[in-house]
C-alpha positions, 0 to 999 in steps of 0.5 A: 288675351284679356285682362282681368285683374290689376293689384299688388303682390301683398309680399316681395317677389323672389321670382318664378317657381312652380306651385309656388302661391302669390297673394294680391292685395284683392284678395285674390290667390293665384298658384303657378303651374308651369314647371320654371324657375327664375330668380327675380327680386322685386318689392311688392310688384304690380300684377296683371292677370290676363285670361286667354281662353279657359287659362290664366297668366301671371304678369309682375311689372318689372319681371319681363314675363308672363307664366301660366297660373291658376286660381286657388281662391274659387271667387278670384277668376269670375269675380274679375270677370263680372266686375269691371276693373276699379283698381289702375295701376299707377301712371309713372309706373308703366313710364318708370322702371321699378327698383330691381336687383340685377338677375343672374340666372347663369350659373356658370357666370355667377361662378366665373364672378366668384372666381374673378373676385376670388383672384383679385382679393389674392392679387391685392393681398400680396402687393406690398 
């Protein structure tokens, strides 16, 4: 894999969900394809696209993944290919942790959560 591409999201990250459309602060506009979904909260991540071949993957810094995607602006994919790379990531990122909001991707524990909580706030109201 090579990497082509190092901005920004111009918006926060809700997280994966197919043929939903990120925005980099490049210009460039890129569509998921791959049928996923995840919830991952994150402020404007940092972004990495790398090409492999004839496709294109999606990196945000702080998501711990990488999926499929594919170019909606015409120019994104050759410009990054025939320019070379002017934008870096800052380094204290790649040695720091981003701010994140915990992921929770099971439902069936957010469920056992809710009823934990559920019988604690029972058991407090009824000590006298």
């Amino acid at each position: 894999m090579k990497l082509i591409i190092q901005s920004q999201l111009r918006t926060n990250f809700f997280g994966w969900d197919e043929r939903t459309v990120y925005e980099l602060d490049n210009g460039s506009t890129w569509i998921l394809i791959e049928p996923y979904r995840a919830v991952i909260l994150l402020y404007r991540p940092f972004a990495r696209v790398y090409q492999c071949g004839e496709n294109y993957h999606l990196e945000f810094v702080g998501a711990g993944e990488m999926r499929e995607v594919h170019p909606l602006t015409p120019w994104a994919a050759e410009a990054a290919v025939d320019k070379p790379k002017t934008e870096t990531l800052p380094l204290q990122l790649t040695e720091t942790k981003p701010s994140t909001i915990p992921l929770i991707r099971n439902p069936g524990l957010i469920m056992a959560l809710i009823l934990v909580a559920w019988y604690l706030l029972l058991a407090l109201c009824h000590i006298k």
